[in-house]
Phi, psi and omega in degrees: 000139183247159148277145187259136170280356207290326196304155182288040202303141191092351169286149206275349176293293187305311159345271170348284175328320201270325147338268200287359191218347192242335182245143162232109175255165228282165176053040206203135128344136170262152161147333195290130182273112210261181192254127185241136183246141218219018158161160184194143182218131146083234167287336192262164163219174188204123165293189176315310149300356152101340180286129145309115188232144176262114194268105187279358189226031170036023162084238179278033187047024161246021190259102195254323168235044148087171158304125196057058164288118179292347180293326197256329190284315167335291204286334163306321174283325205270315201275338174282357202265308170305277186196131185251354150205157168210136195296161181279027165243358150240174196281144181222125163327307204273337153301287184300334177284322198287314169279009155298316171299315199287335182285356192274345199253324197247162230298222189265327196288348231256102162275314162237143146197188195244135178260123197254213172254339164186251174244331192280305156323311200266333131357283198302295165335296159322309178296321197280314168324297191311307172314327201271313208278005184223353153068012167240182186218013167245166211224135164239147213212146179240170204257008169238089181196160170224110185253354183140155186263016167284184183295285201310314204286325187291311159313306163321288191325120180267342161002126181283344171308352161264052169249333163325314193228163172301094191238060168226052154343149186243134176100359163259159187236127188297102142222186184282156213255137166270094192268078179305338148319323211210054214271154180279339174298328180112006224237147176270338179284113184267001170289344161303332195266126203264251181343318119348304193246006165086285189295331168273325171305313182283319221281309185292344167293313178318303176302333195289321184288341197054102144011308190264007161267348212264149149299294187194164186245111180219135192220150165270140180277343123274122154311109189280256168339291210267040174122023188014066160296071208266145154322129205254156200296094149150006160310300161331309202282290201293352170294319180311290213292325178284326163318281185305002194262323162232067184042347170315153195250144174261100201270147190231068185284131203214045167290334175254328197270325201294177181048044167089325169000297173282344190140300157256183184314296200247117183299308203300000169275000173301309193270321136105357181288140145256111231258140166289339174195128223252095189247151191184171186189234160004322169270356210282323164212055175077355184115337197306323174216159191284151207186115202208178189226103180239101181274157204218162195272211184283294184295002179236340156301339184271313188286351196275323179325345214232321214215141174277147178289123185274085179180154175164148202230135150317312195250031159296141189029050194294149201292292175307335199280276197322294166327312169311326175266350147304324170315292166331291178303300206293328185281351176253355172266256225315305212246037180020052166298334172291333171295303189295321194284301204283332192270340143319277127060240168333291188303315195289326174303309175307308180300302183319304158335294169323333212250313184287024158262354182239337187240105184286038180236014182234094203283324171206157175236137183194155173164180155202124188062224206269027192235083183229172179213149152255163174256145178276134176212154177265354145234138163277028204227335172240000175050034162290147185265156173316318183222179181249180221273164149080021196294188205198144188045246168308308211286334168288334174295016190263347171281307197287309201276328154330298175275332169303293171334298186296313163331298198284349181252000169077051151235123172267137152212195175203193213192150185237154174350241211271020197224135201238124162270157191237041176277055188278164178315176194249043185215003182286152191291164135340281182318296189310331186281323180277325186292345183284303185299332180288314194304301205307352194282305173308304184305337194273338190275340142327273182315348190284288246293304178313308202318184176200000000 
């Protein structure tokens, strides 16, 4: 048997082609002939044709330092030249410095870790860690979330995509998310809301559940996917403070939020919460080769010395992923992207305030540093959302023509049901960040069109 040389590779009809009949990606209808993109820098990408598109959504909200970074790119050639893999029971220079960073980065209590291939792994792990290491077997989970598409993680998951697949991990457990916008309780004070301030909404699942069953508590502390959800001041603390009150371990996924994303290193440094154990990925080093985390506190890094880690990777802490992700970091400390995340920030949320004075169809604005969202609504006053949650077709469609617009005018962005993220590098210029807001500003007279 020969590989045949014939096919027209790279061209973009075949690209395309090849797409649609031969590859299947993911979370999708298959068939579809994509926009073939054929280079990128910084903030920007360009198709075949040559059109410019401005990425408000750092791609899977992990190009955390734009596209093409010569540090990181560099350092991936430097390092395939040296050595591009050695398994993860022996020693490599650019692993131990990249976990020397990350304990150095992440909160205080936080000491060791383990490297996986992405956010879903390092999930997964984390759980299985927390069961081994508390000898217990519930998960407690919130229901606006995401943590991955393995079996296990997809189970975590409040999404509806684990309404897709068999997504029944045995032992998680549901509660609600402080959705202050929407709070489920109903209540407008959120110091009044049980559900709101955390720690009595987990205290009262526990009791129904008994306490002493439960393992760990695992949340993204800003909601990512399901709605760039930030949390009001003292939630965090009090979820922490209730983990600790019955041994429960406190999981922090910070696969999205994590790596300046907010601003700071860690969304849970806002807060000043230390988490027992720590997951991340997608910013540790913008996405260039996979790459993900699960850091553990002290006190479970001293028990694992005793006890095996239940978790292991082929590409654990693969050579390359790991240099990319050394790179990464001295480049957002050296060039001050968590500086640039918050005062960018600022500016993007306030012009967005703004906006809801001209587009009533722009019901709330959040975030914190390069990590926001706006909600859609067809009133502001009653806070119907623009679609309805988990819509599908006809009821969906004021969303889908929204990012098709902003497209065609060369802004990429996305959307979860009534809520549009607003995630560019966290290194994109000023200029670039308001010419992103002027489109969205034009595309939103979509969404007028809908109010009532």
């Amino acid at each position: 048997m020969s590989l045949s040389n014939s096919s027209p590779v790279h061209h973009p009809d075949w690209v395309a082609e090849v797409h649609a009949t031969q590859y299947l990606q993911s979370w999708s209808k298959q068939g579809g002939r994509p926009r073939v993109i054929t280079g990128a820098e910084g903030s920007w990408f360009w198709d075949s044709n040559g059109k410019r598109y401005l990425d408000f959504q750092s791609q899977l909200v992990n190009a955390n330092m734009g596209h093409q970074h010569p540090r990181i790119v560099e350092a991936i050639k430097e390092q395939a030249d040296r050595l591009c893999y050695i398994g993860p029971a022996m020693g490599c220079d650019v692993r131990s410095e990249l976990a020397a960073l990350v304990a150095e980065i992440t909160p205080t209590n936080l000491t060791s870790t383990f490297f996986t291939t992405g956010g879903a792994a390092a999930n997964e792990t984390a759980v299985r860690l927390a069961r081994h290491y508390t000898g217990r077997s519930k998960i407690v989970a919130r229901y606006r979330s995401y943590h991955g598409a393995t079996g296990g993680t997809l189970s975590l998951t409040g999404d509806p995509r684990h309404h897709l697949t068999r997504a029944d991990m045995p032992g998680v457990v549901r509660m609600l998310d402080p959705y202050c916008y929407r709070c489920p309780a109903g209540h407008e004070d959120v110091k009044t809301c049980p559900i709101c301030r955390g720690g009595p909404h987990l205290e009262e699942i526990l009791m129904y559940e008994d306490p002493n069953t439960v393992a760990a508590v695992i949340l993204e502390p800003v909601v990512g996917t399901n709605g760039i959800i930030v949390p009001p001041d003292g939630y965090l603390e009090s979820i922490k403070a209730t983990c600790e009150k019955y041994g429960i371990l406190l999981i922090a996924d910070e696969v999205m939020a994590g790596y300046g994303r907010t601003g700071k290193w860690f969304a849970v440094d806002h807060w000043d919460v230390q988490p027992d154990i720590l997951t991340s990925a997608k910013g540790i080093n913008s996405g260039y080769v996979p790459l993900g985390t699960m850091s553990v506190s002290a006190e479970i890094a001293n028990w694992l010395k005793d006890n095996a880690l239940p978790g292991g990777l082929t590409y654990a802490g693969h050579p390359l992923a790991c240099a990319s992700g050394v790179a990464a970091i001295r480049a957002m400390d050296d060039e001050g992207a968590l500086e640039n995340a918050t005062r960018l920030g600022e500016i993007m949320r306030e012009e967005l305030r703004a906006m809801m004075q001209r587009h009533p169809s722009l019901g709330d604005v959040r975030g914190l540093g390069m990590f926001n969202g706006i909600e859609l609504v067809r009133n502001q006053e009653t806070r119907e959302p623009l679609v309805p949650f988990g819509a599908k077709g006809d009821a969906a469609a004021p969303m889908p023509a929204i990012m098709k617009a902003a497209m065609e005018k060369g802004l990429y962005l996305s959307f979860y049901n009534n809520i549009v993220r607003l995630t560019p590098p966290l290194n994109i210029s000023e200029h670039d960040m308001r010419h992103g807001l002027s489109i969205l500003d034009e595309v939103l007279d979509i969404a007028d069109s809908e109010t009532r």
